[in-house]
GULOVEX-205798 format. One line per field, with one value per residue (C-alpha): residue in one letter; chain; residue number from 1; x, y, z. Coordinates in pm, whole numbers, plus 50000, padded with zeros to 5 digits. Layout:
rest <- a  ... $
kette <- A  ... $
nr <- NUM  ... $
px <- X  ... $
py <- Y  ... $
pz <- Z  ... $
This chain:
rest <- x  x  x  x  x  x  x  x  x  x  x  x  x  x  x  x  x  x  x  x  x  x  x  x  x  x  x  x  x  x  x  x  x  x  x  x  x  x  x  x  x  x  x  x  x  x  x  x  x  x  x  x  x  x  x  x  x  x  x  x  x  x  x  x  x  x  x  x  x  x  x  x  x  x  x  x  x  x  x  x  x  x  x  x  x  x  x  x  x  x  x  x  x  x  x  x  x  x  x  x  x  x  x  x  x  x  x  x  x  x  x  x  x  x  x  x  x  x  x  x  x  x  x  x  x  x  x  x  x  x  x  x  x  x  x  x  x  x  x  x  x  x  x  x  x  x  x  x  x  x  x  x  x  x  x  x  x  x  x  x  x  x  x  x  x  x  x  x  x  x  x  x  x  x  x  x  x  x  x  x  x  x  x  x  x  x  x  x  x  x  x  x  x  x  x  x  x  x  x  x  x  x  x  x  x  x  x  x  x  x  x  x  x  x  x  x  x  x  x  x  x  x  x  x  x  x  x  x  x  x  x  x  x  x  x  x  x  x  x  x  x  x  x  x  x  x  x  x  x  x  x  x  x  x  x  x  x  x  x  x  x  x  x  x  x  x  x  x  x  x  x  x  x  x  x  x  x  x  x  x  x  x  x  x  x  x  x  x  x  x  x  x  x  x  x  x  x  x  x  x  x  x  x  x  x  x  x  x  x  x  x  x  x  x  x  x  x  x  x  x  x  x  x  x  x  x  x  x  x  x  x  x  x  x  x  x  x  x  x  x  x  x  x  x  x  x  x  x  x  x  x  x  x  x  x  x  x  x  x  x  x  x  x  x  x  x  x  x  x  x  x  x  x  x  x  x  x  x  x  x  x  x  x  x  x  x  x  x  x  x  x  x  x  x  x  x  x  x  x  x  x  x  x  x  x  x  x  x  x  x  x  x  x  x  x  x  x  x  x  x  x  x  x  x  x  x  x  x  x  x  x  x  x  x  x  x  x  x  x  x  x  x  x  x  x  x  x  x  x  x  x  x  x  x  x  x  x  x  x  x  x  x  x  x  x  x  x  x  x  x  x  x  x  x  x  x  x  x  x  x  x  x  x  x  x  x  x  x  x  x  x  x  x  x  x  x  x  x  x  x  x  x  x  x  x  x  x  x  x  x  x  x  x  x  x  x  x  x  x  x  x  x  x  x  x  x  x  x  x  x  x  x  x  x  x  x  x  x  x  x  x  x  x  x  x  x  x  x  x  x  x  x  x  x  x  x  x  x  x  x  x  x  x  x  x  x  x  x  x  x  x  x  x  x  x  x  x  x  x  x  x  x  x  x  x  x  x  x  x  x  x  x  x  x  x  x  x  x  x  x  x  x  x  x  x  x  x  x  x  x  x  x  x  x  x  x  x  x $
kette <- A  A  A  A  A  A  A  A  A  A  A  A  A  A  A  A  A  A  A  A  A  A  A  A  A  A  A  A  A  A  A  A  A  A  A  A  A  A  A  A  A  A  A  A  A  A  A  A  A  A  A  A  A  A  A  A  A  A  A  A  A  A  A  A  A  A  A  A  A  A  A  A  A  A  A  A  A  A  A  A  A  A  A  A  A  A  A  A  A  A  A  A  A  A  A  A  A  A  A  A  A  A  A  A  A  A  A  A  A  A  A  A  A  A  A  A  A  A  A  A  A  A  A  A  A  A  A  A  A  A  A  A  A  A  A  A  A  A  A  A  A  A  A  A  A  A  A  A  A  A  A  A  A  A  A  A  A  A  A  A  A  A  A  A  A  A  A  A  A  A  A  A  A  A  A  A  A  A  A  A  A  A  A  A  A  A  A  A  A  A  A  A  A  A  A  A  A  A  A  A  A  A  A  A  A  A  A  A  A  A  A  A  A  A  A  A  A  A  A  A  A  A  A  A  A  A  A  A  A  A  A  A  A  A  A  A  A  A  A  A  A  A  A  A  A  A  A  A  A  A  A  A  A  A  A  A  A  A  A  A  A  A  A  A  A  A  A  A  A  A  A  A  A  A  A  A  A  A  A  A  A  A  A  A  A  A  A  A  A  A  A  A  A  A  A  A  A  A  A  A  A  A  A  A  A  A  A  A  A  A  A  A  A  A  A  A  A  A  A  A  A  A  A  A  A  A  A  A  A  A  A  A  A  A  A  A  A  A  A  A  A  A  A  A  A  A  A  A  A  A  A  A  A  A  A  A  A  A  A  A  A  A  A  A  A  A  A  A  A  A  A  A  A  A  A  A  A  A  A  A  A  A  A  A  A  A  A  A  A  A  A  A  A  A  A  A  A  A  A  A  A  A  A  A  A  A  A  A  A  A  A  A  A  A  A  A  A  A  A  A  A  A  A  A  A  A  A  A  A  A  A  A  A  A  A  A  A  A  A  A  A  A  A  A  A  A  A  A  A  A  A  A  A  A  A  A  A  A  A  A  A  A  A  A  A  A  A  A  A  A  A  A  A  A  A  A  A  A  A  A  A  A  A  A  A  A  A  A  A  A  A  A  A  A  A  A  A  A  A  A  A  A  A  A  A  A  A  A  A  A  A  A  A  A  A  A  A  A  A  A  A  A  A  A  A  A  A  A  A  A  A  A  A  A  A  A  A  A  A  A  A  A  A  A  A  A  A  A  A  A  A  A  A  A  A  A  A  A  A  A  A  A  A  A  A  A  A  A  A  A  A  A  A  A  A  A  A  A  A  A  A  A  A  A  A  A  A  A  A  A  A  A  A  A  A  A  A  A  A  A  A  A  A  A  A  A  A  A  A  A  A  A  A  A  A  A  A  A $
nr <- 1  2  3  4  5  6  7  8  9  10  11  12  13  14  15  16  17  18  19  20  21  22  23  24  25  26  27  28  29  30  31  32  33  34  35  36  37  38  39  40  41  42  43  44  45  46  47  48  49  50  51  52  53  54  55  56  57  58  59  60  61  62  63  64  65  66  67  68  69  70  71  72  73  74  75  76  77  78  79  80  81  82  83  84  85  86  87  88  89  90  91  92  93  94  95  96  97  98  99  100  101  102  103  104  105  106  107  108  109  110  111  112  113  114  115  116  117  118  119  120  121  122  123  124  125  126  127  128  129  130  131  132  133  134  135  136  137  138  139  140  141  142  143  144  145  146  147  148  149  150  151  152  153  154  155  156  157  158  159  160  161  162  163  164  165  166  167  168  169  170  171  172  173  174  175  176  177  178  179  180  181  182  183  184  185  186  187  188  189  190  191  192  193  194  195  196  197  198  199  200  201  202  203  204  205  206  207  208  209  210  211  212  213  214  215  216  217  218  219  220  221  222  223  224  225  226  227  228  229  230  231  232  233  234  235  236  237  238  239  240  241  242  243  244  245  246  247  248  249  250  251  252  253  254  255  256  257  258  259  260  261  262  263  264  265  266  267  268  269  270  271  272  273  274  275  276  277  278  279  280  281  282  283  284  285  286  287  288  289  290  291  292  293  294  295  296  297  298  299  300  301  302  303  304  305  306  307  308  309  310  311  312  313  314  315  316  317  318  319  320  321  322  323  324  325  326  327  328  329  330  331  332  333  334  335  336  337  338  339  340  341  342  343  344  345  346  347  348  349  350  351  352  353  354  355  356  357  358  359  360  361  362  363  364  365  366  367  368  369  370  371  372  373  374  375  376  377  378  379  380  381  382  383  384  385  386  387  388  389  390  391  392  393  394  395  396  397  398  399  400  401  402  403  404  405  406  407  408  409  410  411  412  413  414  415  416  417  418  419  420  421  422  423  424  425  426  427  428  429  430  431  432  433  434  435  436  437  438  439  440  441  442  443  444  445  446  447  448  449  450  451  452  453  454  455  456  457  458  459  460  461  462  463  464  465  466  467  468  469  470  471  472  473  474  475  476  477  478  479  480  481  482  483  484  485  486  487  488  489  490  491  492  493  494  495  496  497  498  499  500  501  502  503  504  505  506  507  508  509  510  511  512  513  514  515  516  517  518  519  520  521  522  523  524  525  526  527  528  529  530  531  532  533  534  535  536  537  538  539  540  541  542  543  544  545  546  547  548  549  550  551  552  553  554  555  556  557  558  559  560  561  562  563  564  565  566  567  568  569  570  571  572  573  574  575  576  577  578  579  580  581  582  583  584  585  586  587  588  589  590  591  592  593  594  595  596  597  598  599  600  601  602  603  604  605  606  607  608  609  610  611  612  613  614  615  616  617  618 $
px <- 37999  38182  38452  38726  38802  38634  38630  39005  38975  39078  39370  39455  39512  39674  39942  40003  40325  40107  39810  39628  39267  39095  38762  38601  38304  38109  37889  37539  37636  37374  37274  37319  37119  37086  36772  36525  36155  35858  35581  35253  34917  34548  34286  34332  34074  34058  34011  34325  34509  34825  35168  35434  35731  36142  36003  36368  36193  35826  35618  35754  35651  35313  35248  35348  35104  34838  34895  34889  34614  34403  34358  34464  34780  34603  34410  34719  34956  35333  35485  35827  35882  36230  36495  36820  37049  36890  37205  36898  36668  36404  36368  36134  35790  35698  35646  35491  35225  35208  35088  34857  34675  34619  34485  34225  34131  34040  33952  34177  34502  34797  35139  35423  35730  35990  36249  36546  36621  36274  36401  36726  36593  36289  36445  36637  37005  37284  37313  37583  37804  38008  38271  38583  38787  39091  39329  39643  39869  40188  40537  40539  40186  39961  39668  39547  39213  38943  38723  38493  38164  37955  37646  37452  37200  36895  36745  36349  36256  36356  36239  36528  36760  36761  36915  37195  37318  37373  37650  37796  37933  37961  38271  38426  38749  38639  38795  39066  39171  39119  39112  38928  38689  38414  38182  37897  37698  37406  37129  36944  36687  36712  36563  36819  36736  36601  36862  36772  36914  37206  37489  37707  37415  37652  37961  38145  38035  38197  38483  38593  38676  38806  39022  39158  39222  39460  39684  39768  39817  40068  40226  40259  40408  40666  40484  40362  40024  39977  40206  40029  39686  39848  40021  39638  39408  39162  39305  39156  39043  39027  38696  38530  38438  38110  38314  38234  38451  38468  38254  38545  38906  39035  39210  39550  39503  39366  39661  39921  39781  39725  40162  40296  40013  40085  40458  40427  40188  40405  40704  40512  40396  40747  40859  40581  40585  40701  40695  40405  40204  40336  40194  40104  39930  39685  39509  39182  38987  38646  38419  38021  37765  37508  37155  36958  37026  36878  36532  36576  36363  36265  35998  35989  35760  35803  35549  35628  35512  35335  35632  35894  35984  35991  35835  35993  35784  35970  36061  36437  36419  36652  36759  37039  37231  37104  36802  36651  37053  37085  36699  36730  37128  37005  36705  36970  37163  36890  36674  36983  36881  36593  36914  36740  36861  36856  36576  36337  36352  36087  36119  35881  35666  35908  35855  35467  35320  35001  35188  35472  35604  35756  36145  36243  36414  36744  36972  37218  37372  37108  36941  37198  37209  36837  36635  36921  36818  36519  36491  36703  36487  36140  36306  36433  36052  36021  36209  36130  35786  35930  36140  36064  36107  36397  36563  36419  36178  35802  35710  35396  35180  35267  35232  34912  34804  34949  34760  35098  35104  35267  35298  35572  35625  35803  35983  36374  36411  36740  36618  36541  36792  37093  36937  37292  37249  37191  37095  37322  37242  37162  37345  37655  37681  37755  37590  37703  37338  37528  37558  37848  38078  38255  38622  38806  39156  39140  39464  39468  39741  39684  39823  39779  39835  39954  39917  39532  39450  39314  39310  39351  39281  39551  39517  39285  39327  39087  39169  38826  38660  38283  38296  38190  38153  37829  37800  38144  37991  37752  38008  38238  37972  37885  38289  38348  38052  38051  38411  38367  38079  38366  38600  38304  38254  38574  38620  38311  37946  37783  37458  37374  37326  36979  37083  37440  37357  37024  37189  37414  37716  37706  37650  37970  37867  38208  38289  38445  38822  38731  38772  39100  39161  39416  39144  39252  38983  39154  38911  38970  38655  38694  38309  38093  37996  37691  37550  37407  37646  37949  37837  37742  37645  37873  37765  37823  38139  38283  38144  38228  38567  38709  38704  38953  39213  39150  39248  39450  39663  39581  39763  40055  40114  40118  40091  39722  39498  39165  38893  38611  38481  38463  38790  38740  39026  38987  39013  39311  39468  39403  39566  39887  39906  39791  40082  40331  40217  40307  39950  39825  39563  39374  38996  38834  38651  38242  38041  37727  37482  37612  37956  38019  38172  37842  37646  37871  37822  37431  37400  37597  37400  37059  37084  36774  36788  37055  37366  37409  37676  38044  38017  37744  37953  38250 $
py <- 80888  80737  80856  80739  80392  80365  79955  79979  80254  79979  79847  80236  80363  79991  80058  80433  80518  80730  80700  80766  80703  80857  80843  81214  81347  81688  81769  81877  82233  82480  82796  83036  83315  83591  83669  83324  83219  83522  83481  83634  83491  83636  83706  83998  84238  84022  83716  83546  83366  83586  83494  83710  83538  83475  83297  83269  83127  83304  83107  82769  82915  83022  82624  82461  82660  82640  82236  82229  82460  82236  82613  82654  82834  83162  83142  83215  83475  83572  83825  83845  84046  84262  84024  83967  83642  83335  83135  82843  82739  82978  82790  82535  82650  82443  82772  82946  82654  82601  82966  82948  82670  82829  83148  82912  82736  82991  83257  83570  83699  83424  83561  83257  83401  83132  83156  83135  82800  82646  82790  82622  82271  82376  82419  82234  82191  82114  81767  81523  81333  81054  81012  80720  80801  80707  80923  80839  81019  80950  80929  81336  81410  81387  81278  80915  80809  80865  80684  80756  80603  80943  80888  81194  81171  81377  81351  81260  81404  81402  81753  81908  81584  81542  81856  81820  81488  81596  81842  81568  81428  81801  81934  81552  81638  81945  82196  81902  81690  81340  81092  80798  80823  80557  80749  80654  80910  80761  80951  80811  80910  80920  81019  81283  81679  81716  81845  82176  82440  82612  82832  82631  82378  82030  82152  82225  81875  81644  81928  81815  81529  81603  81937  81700  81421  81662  81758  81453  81265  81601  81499  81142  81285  81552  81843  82110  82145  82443  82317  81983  82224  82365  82065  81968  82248  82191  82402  82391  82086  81869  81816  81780  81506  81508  81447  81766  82072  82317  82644  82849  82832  83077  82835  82867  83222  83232  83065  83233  83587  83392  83233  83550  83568  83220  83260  83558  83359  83078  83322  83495  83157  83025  83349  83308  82965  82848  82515  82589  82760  82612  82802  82676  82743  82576  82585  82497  82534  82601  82658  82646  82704  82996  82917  82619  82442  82401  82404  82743  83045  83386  83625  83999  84310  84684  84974  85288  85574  85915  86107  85891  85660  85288  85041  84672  84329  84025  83821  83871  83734  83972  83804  84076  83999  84273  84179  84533  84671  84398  84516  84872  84872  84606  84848  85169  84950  84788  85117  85327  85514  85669  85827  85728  85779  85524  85747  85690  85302  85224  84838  84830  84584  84320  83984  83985  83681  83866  84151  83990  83734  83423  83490  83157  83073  83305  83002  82809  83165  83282  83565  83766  83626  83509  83800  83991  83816  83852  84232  84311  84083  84312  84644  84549  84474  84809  85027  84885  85015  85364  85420  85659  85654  85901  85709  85905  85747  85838  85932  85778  85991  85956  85600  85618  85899  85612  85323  85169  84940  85092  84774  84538  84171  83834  83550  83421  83069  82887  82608  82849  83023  82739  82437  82275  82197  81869  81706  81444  81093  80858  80590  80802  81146  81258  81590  81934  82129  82452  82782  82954  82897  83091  82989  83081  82995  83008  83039  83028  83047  82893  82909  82590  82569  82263  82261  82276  82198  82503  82625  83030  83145  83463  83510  83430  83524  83474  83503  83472  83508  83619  83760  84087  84251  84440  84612  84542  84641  84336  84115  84166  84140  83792  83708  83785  83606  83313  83250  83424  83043  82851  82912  82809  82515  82437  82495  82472  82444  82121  82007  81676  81680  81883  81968  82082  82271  82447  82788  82992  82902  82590  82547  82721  83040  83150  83479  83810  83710  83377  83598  83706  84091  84003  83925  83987  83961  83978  83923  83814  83985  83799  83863  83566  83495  83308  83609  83929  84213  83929  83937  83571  83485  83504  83412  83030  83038  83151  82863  82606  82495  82746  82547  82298  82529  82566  82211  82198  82454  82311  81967  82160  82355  82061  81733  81674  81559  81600  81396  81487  81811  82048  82071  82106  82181  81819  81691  81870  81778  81415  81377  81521  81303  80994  81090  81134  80811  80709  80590  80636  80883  80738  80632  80269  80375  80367  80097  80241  79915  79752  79688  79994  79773  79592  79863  79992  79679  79688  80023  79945  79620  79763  80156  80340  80577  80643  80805  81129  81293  81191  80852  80777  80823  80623 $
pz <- 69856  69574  69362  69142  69251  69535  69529  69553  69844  70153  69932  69825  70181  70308  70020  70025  70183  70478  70595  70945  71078  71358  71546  71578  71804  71724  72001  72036  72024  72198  71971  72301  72150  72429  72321  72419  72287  72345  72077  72060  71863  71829  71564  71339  71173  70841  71118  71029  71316  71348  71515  71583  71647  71590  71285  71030  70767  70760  70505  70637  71007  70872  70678  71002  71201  70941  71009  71363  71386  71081  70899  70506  70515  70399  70736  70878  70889  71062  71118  71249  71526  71591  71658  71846  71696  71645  71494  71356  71598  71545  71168  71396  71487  71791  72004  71723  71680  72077  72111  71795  71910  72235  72084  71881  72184  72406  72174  72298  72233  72360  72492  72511  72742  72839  73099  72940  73104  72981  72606  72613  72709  72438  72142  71923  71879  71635  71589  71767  71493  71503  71258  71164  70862  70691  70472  70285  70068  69826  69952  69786  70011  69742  69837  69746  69905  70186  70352  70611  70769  70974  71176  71284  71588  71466  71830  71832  71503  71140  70988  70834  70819  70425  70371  70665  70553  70176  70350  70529  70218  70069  70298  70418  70206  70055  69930  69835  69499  69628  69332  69542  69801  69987  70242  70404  70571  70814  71063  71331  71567  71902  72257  72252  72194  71876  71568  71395  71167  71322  71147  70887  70895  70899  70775  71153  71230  70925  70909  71296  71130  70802  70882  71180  70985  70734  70979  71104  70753  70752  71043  70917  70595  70817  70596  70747  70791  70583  70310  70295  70218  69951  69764  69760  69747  69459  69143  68789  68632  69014  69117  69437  69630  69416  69108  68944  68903  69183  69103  69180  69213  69448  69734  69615  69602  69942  70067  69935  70104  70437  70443  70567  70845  70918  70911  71174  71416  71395  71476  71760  71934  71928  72124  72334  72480  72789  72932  73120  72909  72550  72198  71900  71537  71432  71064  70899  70537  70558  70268  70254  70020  69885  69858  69959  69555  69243  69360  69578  69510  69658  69572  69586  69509  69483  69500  69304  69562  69467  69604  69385  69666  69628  69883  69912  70045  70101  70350  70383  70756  70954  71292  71348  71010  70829  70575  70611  70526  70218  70076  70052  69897  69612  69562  69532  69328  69086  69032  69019  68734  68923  69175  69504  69802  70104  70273  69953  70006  70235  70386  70671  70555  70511  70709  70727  70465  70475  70294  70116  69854  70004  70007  70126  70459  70643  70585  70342  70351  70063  70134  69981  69725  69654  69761  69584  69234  69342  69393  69038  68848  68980  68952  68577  68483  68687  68488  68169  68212  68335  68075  67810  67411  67475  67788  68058  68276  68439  68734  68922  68799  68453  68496  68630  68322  68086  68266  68380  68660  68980  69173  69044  69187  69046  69145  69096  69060  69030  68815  68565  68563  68643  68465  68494  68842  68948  69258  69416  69329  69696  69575  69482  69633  69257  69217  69174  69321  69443  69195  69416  69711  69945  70078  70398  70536  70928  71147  71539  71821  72117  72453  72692  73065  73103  73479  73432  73053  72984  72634  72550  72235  72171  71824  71470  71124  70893  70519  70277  69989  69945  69595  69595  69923  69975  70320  70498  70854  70809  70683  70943  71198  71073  71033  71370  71537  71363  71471  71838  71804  71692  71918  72153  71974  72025  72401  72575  72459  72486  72548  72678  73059  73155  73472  73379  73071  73127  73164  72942  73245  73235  72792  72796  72600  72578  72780  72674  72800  72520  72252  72124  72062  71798  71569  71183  70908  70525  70256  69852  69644  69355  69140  69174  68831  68974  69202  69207  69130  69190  69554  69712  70094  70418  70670  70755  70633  70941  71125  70909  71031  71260  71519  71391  71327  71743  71802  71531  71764  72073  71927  71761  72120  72366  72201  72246  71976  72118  71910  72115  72156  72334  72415  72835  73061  73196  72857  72767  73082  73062  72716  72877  73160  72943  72687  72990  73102  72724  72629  72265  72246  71950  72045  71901  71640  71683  71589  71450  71429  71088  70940  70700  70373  70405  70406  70059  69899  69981  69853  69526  69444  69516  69424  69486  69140  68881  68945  68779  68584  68585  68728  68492  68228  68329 $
């Protein structure tokens, strides 16, 4: 990741009036679905090998199978079975191709049911990341230069890694004006659990070190933390890490609805705290992005019924988000001019590839907005054909009379329609591949017991923006249990010892008393301009940094800077007898196989394509 004057970056930070570096840890964070890995294959009537499943992305599911099994993909079909949460992991199709297989070998029907111990050692994980960065600002807190070097362990295999390192140097520094930056972000493989989708696919990992790294260049500086965000939120005419304009501007407005929260939590923990059991605030930014980029697509079809009703086939995964909820109030919306009612919309053949269009994958917080483009684009071609000389429109059997199709089915591609997105450059990080954002300020209170370490979380705010909200049921749903997983992240689930971590106990799936009931969720709906009816994704934006704002509070209550999660009672309490003791908390920084300003300097002399955009230019 380069930007500005990144050769200068070193010098930058070694002259700026503050600066501060730090060593972070994310850890291989467990998914902890309730719900584990049951999958079911046979033969159906047209002979095609058939797999129900958990499958979260249903036409990649049905290609792997198709590969494993040595059939042409329209040998094989999925269908997706009712779900509970899957968070990511059921975007891999190990068990879906294990039970396939099986079904082909022996020639009957194949059930797979794994105990829920044999699931969590099974399937695949977020991925561990190690991170050192610097940051320095100006003697006013302006913000001068980064630099970072991030290594992610992928575990034994690589499907998947492409995508998660791009948002490694996506969010390190985002949503901030930093003039220089030099990044590095590397992956290995290793014979560690292997690294799969899971909610806010890379950001919570970089963001443990770049929402930590904030607040204590803000300590440095003697700003508060929240004030330091705002002298250096992004506002028009700064550009992102990337060096391209942010899609959207709406931090500073974000901010200044979430000061009074932050001024009455700060209030309230000060009341609160004893020695004992000290409180503090802690804050974070969080951001991620809608749709998987420039080359993202999703197909849909409708069926005009006899009776006047509609029927809808995609593949709008639904893993207890609400895809069947987000098809049938696009359809409302798109045909409204036939006034249908939520009864007439029938979506039951949804999430089969023998009966519908490929959708794309329940991930990079898309469907909404994907099958949403998706669906208007098909009804528009649908009512054009209805409509009438005088404005009214047909009905199917007037269609039919006419020799009118009744069946309706296209395709929404971003390249066509956003041909200004471009794809970051390898030897840069310049890109700008992302049509819309969302944006979230998160705000914690903490109380620590300082006798034993352990962190309570008492209170969160969460101030965000989505654009346009569309069901506020679902949306709060996902709000509220993508930060009930980062308050886990922060505390207690880990996975890296077989023994220790093989059930939900001992993974640290956070339990009810975890979970604050002074939980406040304000939201912004400012229209996307970039999105369906103004309204973008949601969903991994509430795991994209929450978790910081945890240890952000957890520091600002007791003293502790943890740089390793999870943040365990034994960790907690060893930072407070190591700072009574008057040692310096600050790890070594890794050493991830080569020295990182070599690694720079090979990248810049031997670049692997051109660098796009900005950069270019200059």
């Amino acid at each position: 990741m380069l930007k500005g004057e990144f050769e200068d970056v070193p010098e930058i930070i070694e002259s700026s009036p503050y600066s501060v570096e730090g060593s972070f840890y994310a850890s291989r964070e467990p998914h902890l679905s309730l719900e584990g890995d049951i999958c079911q294959a046979y033969f159906d009537d047209d002979g095609m090998l058939t797999v129900q499943c958990k499958a979260q992305a249903v036409y990649s599911a049905r290609n792997a199978v198709a590969q494993a099994a040595g059939l042409p993909s329209d040998k094989v079909r999925i269908i997706m079975n009712t779900t509970g949460g899957s968070f990511g992991w059921s975007t891999a199709a190990p068990s879906f191709a294990a039970t396939a297989v099986a079904a082909q070998a022996t020639g009957h029907p194949v059930s797979l049911s794994m105990s829920w111990e044999e699931f969590q050692h099974f399937s695949g994980k977020r991925c561990a990341c190690y991170t050192n960065a610097r940051l320095s600002c100006d003697e006013k807190g302006k913000l001068t230069a980064l630099e970072y070097d991030t290594a992610i362990d992928h575990g034994a295999y690589s499907d998947g890694g492409e995508g998660l390192i791009t948002r490694f140097i996506r969010y390190m520094g985002w949503p901030y004006n930093i003039p220089n930056i030099m990044g590095l972000a590397r992956m290995a493989n290793t014979n560690h659990n292997f690294g799969v989708a899971y909610r806010g696919f890379g950001a919570p990992q970089i963001t443990t070190a770049s929402e930590a790294i904030m607040d204590m260049l803000a300590e440095k500086a003697g700003i508060d933390p929240f004030e330091f965000r705002y002298l250096n939120i992004a506002r028009p005419g700064d550009t992102t890490p990337n060096s391209y304009p942010y899609r959207e501007y709406p931090m500073e407005e974000i901010m200044d609805k979430a000061r009074p929260y932050y001024e009455a939590m700060k209030k309230r923990a000060k009341e609160r705290s004893t020695l004992e059991k000290p409180h503090g605030v802690g804050v974070a930014f969080g951001s991620y992005n809608c749709t998987g980029g420039k080359h993202d697509s999703a197909g849909s079809k409708i069926d005009l019924n006899p009776d006047g009703s509609v029927t809808v086939y995609n593949t709008w995964e639904d893993i207890g988000q609400g895809g069947d909820v987000g098809t049938v109030m696009f359809t409302l919306e798109a045909l409204k001019p036939l006034g249908l009612t939520p009864e007439m919309i029938n979506v039951k053949p949804i999430n089969d590839s023998k009966l519908s269009p490929d959708s794309g994958i329940a991930g990079g917080s898309r469907s909404h907005m994907m099958n949403g483009y998706a669906i208007c684009q098909v009804a528009a071609e649908m009512l054009a054909a209805m409509r009438k000389e005088d404005g009214s429109y047909r009905t199917y059997d007037e269609m039919v009379k006419d020799g009118l199709p009744t069946t309706f089915e296209g395709r929404y591609s971003n390249t066509q329609n956003f041909p200004e997105l471009v794809e970051y450059s390898p030897d840069t990080g310049v890109g700008d591949p992302i049509p819309t954002y969302m944006y979230a300020m998160f705000l914690c209170e903490v109380e620590v017991d300082v006798a034993t370490g352990k962190t309570t979380v008492v209170a969160y705010t969460s101030v965000a923006d989505v654009g346009v909200i569309g069901n506020k049921a679902s949306v709060d749903g996902q709000a509220y249990g993508g930060l009930s997983h980062s308050i886990g992240y922060a505390l207690t689930e880990d996975y890296h010892d077989v023994k220790k971590h093989g059930n939900m106990a001992g993974a640290g799936i956070p339990q009810i008393q975890d979970i604050p009931d002074d939980f406040n969720l304000i939201f912004l709906e400012n229209p996307r301009s970039r999105a369906p009816y103004g309204s973008s994704g949601c969903s991994e934006l509430f795991q994209s940094s929450g978790h910081v704002a945890v240890l952000n509070a957890i520091k600002n209550a007791c003293g502790v800077r943890i740089f390793e999660i999870p943040a365990l009672p034994a960790k907690v309490k060893a930072g407070l007898d190591a700072l009574a003791a008057g040692e310096d908390l600050t790890p070594a920084p890794y050493f991830f196989g080569t020295d990182f300003y070599d690694e720079i300097d090979n990248i810049v002399e031997n670049p692997v394509g051109l660098a796009t955009g900005p950069l270019q230019a200059e």
